[in-house]
N, CA, C and O atoms as a DFTB+ gen file, in Angstrom:
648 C
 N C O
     1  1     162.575      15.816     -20.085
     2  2     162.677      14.462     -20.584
     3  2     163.930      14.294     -21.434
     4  3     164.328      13.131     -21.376
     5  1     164.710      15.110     -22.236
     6  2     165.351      14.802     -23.130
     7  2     166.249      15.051     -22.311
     8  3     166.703      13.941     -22.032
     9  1     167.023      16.112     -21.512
    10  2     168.089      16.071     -20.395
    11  2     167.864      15.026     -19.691
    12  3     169.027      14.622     -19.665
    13  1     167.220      14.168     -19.022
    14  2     167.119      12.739     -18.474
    15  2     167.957      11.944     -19.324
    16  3     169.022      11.463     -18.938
    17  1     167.372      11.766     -20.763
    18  2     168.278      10.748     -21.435
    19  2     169.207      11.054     -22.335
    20  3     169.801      10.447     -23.226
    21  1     169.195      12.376     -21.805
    22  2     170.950      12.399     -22.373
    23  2     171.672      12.209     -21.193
    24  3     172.870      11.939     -21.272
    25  1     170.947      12.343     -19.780
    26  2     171.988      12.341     -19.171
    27  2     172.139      10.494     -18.745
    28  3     173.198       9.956     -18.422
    29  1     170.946       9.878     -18.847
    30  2     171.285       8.499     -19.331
    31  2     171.928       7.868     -20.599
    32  3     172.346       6.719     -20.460
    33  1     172.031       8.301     -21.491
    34  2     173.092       8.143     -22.352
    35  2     174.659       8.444     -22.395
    36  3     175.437       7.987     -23.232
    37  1     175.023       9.420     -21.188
    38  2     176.286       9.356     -20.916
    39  2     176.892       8.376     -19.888
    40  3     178.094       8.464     -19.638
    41  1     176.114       7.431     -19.270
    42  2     176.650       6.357     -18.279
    43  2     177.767       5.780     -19.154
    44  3     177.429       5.363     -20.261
    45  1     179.052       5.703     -18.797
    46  2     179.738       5.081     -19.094
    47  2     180.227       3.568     -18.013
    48  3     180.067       3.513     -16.794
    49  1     180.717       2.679     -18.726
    50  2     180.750       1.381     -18.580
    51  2     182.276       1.533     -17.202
    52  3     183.415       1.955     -17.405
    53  1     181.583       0.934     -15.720
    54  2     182.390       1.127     -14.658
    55  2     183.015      -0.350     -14.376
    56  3     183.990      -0.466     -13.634
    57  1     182.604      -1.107     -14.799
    58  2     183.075      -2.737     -14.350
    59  2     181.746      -3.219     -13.701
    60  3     180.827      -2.559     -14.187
    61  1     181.374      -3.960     -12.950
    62  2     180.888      -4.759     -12.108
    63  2     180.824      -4.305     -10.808
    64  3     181.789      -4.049     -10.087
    65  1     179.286      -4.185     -10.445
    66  2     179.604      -3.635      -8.594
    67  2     178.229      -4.341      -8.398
    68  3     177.469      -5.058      -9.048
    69  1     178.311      -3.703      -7.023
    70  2     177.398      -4.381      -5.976
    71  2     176.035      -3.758      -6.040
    72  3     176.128      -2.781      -6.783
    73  1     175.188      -3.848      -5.728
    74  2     173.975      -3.421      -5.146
    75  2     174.183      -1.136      -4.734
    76  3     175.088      -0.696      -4.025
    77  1     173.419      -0.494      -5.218
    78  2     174.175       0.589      -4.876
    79  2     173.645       1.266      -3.594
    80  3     173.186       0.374      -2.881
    81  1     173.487       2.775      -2.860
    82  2     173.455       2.675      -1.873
    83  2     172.066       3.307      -1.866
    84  3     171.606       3.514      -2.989
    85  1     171.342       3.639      -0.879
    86  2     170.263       4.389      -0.838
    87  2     170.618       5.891       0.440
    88  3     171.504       6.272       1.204
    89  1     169.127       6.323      -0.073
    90  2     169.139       7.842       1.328
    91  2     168.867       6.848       2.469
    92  3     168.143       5.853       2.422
    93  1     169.679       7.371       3.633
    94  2     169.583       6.980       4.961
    95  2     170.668       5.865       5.005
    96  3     170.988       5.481       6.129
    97  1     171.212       5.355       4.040
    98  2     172.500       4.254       4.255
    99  2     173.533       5.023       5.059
   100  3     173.491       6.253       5.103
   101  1     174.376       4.380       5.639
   102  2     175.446       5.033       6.012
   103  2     177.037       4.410       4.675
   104  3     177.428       3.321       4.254
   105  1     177.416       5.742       4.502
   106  2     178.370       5.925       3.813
   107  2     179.638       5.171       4.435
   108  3     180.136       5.203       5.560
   109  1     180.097       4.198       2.782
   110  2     181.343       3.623       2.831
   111  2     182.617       4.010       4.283
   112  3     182.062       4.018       5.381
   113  1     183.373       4.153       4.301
   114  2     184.377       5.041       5.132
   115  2     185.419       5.217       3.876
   116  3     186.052       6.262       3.725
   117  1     185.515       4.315       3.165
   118  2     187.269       4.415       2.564
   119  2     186.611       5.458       1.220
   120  3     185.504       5.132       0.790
   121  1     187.267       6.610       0.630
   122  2     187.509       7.116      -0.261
   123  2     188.790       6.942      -1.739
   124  3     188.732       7.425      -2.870
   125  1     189.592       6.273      -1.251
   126  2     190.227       6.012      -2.320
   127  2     191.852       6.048      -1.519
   128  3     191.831       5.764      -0.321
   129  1     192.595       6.229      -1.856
   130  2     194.013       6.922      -1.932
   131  2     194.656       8.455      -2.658
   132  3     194.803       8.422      -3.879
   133  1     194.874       9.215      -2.234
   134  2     194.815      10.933      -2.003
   135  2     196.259      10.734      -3.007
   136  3     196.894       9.684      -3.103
   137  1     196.574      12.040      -3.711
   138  2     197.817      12.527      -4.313
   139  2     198.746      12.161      -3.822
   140  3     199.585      11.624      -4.546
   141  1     199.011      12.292      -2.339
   142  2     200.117      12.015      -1.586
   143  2     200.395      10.856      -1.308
   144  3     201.450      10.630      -0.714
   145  1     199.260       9.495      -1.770
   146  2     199.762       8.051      -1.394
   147  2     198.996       7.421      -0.267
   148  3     198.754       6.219      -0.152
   149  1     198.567       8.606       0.732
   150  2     198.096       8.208       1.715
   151  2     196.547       7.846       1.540
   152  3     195.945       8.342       0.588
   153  1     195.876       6.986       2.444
   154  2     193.993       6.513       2.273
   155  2     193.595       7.947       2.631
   156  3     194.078       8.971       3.114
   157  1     192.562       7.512       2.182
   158  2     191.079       8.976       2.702
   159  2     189.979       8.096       2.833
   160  3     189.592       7.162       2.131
   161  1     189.386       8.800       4.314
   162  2     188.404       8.237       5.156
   163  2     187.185       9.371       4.495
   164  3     187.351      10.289       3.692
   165  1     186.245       9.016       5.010
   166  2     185.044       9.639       4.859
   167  2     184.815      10.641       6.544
   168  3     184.212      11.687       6.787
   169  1     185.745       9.552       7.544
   170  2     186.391      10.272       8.586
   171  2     186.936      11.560       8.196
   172  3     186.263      12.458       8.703
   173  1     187.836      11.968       7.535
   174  2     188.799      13.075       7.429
   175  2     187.483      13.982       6.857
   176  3     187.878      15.148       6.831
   177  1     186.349      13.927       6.479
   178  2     185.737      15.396       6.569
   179  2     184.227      15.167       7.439
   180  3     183.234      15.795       7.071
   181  1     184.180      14.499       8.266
   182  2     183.429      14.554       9.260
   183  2     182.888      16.026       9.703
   184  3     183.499      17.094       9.699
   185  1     181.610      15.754      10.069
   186  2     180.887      17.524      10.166
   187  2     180.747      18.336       8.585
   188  3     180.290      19.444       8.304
   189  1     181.155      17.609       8.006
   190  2     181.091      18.566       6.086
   191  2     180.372      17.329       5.400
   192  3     180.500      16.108       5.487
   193  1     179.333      18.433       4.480
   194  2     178.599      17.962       3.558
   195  2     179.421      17.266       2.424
   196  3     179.857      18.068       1.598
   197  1     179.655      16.276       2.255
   198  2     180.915      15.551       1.354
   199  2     180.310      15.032       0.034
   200  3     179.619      14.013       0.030
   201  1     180.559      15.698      -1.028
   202  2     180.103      14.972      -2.616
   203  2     181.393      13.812      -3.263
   204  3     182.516      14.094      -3.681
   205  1     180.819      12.655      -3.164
   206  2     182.292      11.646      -3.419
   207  2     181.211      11.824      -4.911
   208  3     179.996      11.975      -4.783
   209  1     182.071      11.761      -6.625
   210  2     182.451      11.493      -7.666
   211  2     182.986      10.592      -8.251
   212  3     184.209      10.660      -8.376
   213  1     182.252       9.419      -8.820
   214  2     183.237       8.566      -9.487
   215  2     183.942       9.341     -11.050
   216  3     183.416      10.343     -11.535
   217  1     184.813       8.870     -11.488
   218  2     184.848       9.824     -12.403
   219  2     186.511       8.860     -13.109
   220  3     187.125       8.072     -12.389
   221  1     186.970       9.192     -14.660
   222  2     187.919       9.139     -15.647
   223  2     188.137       9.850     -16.233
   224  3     187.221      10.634     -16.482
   225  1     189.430      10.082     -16.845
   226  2     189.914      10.856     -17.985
   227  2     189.468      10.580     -19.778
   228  3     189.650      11.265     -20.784
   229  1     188.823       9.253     -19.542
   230  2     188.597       9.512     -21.046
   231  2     187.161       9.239     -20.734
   232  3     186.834       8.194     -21.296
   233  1     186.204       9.753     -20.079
   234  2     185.001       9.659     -19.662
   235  2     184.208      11.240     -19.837
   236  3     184.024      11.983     -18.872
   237  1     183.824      11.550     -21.144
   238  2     183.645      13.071     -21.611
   239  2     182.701      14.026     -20.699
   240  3     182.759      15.255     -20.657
   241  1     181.730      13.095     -19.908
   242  2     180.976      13.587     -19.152
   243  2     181.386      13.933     -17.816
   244  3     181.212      15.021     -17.266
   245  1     181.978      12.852     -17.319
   246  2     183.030      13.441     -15.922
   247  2     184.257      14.506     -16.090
   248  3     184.988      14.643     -15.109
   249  1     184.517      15.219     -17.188
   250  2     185.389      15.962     -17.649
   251  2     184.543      17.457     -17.299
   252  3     184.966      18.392     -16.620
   253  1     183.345      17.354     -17.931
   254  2     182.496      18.309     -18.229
   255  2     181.885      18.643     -16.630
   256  3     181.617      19.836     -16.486
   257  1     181.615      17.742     -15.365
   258  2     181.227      17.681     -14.362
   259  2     182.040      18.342     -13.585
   260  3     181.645      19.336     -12.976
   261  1     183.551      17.798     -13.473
   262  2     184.529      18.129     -12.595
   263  2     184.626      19.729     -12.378
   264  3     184.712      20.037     -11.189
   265  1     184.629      20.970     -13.426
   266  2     185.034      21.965     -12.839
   267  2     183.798      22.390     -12.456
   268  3     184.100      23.233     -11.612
   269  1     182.550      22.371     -12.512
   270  2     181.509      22.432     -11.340
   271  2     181.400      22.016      -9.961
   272  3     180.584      22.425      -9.134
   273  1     182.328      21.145      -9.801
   274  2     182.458      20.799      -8.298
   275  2     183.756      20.895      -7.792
   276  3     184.017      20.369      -6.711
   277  1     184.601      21.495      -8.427
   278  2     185.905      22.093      -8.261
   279  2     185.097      24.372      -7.773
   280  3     185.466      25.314      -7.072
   281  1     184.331      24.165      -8.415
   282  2     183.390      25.603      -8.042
   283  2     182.585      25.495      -6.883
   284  3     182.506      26.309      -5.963
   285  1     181.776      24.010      -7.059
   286  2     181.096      23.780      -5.329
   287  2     182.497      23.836      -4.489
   288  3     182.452      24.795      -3.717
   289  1     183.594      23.193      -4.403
   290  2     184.284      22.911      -3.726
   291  2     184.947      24.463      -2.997
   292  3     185.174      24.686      -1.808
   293  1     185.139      25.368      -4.182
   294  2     185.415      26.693      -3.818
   295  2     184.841      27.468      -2.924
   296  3     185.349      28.197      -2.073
   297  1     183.213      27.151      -3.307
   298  2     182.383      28.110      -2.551
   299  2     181.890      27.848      -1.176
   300  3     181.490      28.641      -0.323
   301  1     182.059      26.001      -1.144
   302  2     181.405      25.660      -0.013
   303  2     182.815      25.510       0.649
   304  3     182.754      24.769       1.630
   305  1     183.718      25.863       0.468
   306  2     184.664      26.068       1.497
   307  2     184.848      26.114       3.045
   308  3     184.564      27.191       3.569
   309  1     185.374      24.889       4.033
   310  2     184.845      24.745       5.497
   311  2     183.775      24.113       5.467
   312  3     183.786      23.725       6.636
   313  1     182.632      23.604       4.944
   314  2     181.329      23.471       4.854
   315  2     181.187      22.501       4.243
   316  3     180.313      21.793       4.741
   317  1     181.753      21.986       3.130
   318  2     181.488      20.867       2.021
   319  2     183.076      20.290       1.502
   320  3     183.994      21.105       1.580
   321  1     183.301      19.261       1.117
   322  2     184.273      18.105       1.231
   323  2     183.538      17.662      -0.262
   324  3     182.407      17.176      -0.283
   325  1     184.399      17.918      -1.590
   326  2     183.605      16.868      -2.542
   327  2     185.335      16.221      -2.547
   328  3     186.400      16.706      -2.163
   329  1     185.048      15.219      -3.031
   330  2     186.122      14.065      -3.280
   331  2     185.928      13.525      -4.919
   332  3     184.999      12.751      -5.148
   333  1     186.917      14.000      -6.143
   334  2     186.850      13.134      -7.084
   335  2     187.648      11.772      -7.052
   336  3     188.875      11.832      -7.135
   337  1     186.920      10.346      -6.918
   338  2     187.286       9.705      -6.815
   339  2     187.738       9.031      -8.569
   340  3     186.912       9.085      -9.480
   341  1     188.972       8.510      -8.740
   342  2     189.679       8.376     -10.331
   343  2     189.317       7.104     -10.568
   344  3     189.704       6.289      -9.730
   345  1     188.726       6.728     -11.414
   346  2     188.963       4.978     -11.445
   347  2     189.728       4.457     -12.702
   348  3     189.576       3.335     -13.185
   349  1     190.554       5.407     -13.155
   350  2     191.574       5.135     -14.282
   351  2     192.684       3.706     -13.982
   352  3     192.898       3.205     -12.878
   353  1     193.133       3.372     -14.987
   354  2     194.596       2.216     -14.189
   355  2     195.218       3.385     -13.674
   356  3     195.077       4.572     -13.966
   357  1     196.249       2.543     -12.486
   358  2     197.070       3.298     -11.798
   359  2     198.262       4.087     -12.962
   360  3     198.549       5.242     -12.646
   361  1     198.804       3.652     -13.983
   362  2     199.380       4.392     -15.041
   363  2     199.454       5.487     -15.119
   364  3     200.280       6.390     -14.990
   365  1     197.568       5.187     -15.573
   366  2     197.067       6.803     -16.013
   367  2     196.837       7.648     -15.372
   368  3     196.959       8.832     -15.690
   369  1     196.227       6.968     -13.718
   370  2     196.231       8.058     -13.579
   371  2     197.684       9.101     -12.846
   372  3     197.713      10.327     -12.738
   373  1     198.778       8.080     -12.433
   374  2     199.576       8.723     -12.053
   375  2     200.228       9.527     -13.253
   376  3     201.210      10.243     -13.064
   377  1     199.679       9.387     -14.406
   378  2     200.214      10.392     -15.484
   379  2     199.432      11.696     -15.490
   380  3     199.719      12.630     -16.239
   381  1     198.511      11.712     -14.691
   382  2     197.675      12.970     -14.958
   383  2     197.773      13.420     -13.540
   384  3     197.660      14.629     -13.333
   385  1     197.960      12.651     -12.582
   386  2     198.411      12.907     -11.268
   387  2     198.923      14.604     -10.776
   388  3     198.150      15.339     -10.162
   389  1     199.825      14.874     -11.028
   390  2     200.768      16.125     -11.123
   391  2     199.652      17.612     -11.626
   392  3     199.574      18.679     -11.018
   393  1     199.016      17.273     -12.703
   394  2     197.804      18.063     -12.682
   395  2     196.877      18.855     -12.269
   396  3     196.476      20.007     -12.435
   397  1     196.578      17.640     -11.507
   398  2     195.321      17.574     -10.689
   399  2     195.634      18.729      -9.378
   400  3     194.935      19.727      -9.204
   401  1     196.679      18.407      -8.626
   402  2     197.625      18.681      -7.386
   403  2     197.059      20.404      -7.199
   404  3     197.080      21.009      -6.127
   405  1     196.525      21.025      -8.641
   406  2     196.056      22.028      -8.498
   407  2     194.383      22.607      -8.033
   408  3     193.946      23.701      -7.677
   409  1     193.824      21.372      -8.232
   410  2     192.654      22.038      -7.577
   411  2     192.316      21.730      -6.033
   412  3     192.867      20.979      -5.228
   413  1     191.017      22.734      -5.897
   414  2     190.678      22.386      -4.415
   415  2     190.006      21.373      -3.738
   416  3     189.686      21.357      -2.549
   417  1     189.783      20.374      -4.752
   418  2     188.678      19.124      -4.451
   419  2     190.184      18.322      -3.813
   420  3     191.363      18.592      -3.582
   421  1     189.237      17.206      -3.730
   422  2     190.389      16.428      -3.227
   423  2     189.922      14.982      -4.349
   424  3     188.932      14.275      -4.537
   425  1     191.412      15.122      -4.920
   426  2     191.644      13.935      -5.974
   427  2     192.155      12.585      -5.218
   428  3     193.189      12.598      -4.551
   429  1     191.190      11.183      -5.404
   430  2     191.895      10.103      -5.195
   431  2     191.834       8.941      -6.126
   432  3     191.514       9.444      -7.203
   433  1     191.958       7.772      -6.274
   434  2     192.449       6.861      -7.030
   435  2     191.926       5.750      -6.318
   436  3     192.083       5.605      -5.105
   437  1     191.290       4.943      -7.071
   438  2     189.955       3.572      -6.875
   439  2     191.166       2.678      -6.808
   440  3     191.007       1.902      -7.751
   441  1     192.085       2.428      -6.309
   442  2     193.377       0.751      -6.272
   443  2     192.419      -0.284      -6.515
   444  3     191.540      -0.291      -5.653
   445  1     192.312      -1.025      -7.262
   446  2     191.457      -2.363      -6.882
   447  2     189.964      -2.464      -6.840
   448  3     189.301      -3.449      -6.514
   449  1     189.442      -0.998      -7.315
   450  2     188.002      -1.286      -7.508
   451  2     187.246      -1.043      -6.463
   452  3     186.166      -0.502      -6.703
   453  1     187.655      -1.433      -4.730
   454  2     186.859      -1.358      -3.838
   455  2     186.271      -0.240      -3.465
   456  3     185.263      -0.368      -2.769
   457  1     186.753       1.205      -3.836
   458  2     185.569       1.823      -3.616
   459  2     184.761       2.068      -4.558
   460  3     183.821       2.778      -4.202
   461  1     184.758       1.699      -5.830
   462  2     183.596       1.845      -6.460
   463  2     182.732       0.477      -6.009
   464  3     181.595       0.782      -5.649
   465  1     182.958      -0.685      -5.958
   466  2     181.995      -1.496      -5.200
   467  2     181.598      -1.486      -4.168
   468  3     180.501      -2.013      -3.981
   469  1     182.366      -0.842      -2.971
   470  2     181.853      -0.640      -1.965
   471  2     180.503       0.587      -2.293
   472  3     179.458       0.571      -1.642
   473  1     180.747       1.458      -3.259
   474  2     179.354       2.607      -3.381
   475  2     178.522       1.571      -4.496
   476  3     177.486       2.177      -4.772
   477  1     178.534       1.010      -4.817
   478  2     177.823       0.045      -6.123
   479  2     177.931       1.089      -7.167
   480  3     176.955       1.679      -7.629
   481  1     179.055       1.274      -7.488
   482  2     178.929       1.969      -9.291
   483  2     178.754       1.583     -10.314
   484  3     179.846       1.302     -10.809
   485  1     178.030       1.406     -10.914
   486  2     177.887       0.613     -12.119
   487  2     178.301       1.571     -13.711
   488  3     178.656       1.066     -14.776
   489  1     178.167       2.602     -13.499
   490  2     178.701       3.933     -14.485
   491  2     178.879       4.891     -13.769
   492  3     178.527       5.142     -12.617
   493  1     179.711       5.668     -14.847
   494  2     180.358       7.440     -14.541
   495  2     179.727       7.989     -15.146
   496  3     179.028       7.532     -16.051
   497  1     179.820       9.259     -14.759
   498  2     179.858       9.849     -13.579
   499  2     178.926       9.329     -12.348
   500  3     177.823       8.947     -12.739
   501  1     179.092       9.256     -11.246
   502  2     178.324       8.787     -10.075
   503  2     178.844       9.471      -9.089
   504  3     180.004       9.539      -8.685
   505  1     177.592      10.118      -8.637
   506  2     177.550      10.945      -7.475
   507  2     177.150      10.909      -6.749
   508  3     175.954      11.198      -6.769
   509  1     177.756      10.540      -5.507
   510  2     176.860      10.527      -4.101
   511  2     177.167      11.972      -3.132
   512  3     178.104      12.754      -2.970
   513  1     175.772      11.792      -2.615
   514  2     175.783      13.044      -1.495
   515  2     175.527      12.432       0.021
   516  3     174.747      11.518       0.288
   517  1     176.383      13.164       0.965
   518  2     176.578      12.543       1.683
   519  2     176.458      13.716       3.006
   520  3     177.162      14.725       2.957
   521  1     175.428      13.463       4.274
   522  2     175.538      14.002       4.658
   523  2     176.330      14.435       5.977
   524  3     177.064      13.495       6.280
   525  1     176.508      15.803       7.142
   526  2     177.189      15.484       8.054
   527  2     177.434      14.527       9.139
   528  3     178.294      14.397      10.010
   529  1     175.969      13.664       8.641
   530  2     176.044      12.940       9.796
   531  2     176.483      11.186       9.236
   532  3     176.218      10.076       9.696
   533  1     177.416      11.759       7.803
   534  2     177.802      10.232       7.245
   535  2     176.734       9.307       7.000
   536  3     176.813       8.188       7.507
   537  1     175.597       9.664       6.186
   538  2     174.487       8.723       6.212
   539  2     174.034       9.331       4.165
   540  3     174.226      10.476       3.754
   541  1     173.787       8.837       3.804
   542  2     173.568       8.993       2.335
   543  2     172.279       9.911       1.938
   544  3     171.152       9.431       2.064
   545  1     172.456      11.171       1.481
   546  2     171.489      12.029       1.051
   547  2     170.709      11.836      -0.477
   548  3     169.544      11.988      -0.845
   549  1     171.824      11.472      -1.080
   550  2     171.537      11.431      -2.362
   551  2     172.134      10.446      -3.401
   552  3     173.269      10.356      -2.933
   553  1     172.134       9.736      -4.375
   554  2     172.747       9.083      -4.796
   555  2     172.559       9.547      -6.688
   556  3     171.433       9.279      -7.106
   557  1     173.425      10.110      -7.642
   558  2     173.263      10.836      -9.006
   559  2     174.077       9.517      -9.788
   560  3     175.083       8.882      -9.474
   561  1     173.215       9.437     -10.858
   562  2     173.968       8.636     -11.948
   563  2     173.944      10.000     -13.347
   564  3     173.251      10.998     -13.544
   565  1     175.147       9.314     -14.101
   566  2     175.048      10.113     -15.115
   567  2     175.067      11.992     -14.566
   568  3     175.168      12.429     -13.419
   569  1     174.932      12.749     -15.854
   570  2     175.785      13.811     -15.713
   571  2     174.365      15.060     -16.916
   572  3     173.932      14.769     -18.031
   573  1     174.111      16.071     -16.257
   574  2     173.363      16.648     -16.888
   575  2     172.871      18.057     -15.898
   576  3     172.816      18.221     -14.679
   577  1     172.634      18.727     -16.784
   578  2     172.217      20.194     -15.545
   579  2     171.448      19.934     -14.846
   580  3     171.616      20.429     -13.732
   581  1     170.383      19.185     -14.997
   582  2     168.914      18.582     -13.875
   583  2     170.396      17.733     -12.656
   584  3     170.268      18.201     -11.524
   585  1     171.026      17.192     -12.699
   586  2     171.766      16.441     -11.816
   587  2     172.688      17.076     -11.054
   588  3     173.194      16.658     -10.013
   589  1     172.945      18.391     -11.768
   590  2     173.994      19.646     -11.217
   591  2     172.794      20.154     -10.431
   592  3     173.117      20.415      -9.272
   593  1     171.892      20.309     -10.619
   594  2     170.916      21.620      -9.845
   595  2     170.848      20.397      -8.662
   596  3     171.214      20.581      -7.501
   597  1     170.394      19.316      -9.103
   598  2     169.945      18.437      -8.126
   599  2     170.967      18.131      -6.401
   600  3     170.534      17.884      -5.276
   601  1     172.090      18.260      -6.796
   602  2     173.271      18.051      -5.829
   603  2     173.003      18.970      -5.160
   604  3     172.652      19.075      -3.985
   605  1     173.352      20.365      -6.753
   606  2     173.467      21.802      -5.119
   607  2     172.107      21.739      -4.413
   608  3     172.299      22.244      -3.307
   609  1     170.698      21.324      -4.529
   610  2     169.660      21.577      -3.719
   611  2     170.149      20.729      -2.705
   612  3     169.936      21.188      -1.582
   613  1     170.784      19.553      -2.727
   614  2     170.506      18.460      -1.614
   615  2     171.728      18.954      -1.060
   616  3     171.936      18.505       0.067
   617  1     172.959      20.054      -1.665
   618  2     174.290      20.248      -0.584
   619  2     173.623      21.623       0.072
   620  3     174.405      22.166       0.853
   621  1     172.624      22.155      -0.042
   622  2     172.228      23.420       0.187
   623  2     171.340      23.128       0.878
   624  3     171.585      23.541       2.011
   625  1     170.287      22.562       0.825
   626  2     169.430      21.857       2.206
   627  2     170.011      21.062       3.260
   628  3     169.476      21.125       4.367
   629  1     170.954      20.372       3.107
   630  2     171.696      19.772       4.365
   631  2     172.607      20.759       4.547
   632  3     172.553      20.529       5.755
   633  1     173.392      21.641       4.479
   634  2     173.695      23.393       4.750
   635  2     173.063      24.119       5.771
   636  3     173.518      24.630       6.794
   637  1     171.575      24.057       5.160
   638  2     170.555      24.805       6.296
   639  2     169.876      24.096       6.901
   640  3     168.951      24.657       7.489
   641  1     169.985      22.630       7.050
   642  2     169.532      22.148       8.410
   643  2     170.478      22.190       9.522
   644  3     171.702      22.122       9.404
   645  1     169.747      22.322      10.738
   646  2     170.085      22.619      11.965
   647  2     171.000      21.317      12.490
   648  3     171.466      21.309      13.629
């Protein structure tokens, strides 16, 4: 109970979105815009268990999240696709940009909001799980070890299904 609302007490304030998604939805396509400038599809990891992240730099809980799925990202290597998606101004985040370039997740940048409304984010950290067959496994608000265990069960059961 008390990890619940702490981990509801770290929702931080995302703007305004839509309705959010459920299990069995099929997942957005657009991911953001990648380091290099170019879009990211939900296409480009097709067949991989994909964890999209909403996430900021001055957002203490998505700070604390990120190198755990920079570790999923390591281990599930070939197998799993997490995506931190940035929803910083473009400024910032192209100031932290150069950074990033070092890990193995794949870093992109929210232009305009639409993919956090297209997933209905309403706070960060927000985590969706997503499975190979592009259809929504899981959907995590907020940030807490019950929400870490919770991902890897749902990236580890869609793993070992057939």
């Amino acid at each position: 109970m008390k990890k619940r609302l702490l981990a509801a007490l770290c929702l931080c304030a995302a703007g305004t979105a839509l309705a959010g998604l459920h299990p069995g939805d099929a997942a957005p396509p657009s991911l953001g815009v990648g380091l290099g400038g170019k879009g990211v599809k939900l296409a480009h990891s097709a067949g991989l268990v994909t964890v999209v992240t909403f996430w900021a730099t001055w957002c203490a809980p998505c700070r604390r999240e990120l190198p755990l799925l920079e570790g999923l990202q390591r281990a599930g290597w070939g197998r799993v696709q997490v995506v931190a998606v940035n929803i910083d101004d473009r400024d910032a985040f192209r100031a932290i940009a150069r950074r990033l370039s070092s890990l193995a997740l794949q870093v992109t940048h929210d232009e305009g909001n639409r993919v956090q409304q297209a997933y209905g984010v309403k706070g960060i950290p927000h985590t969706v799980v997503i499975g190979r067959d592009g259809r929504v496994l899981l959907e995590v608000l907020g940030y807490g070890e019950d929400s870490i265990d919770e991902i890897l069960e749902e990236v580890n059961e869609e793993l070992a299904a057939k």
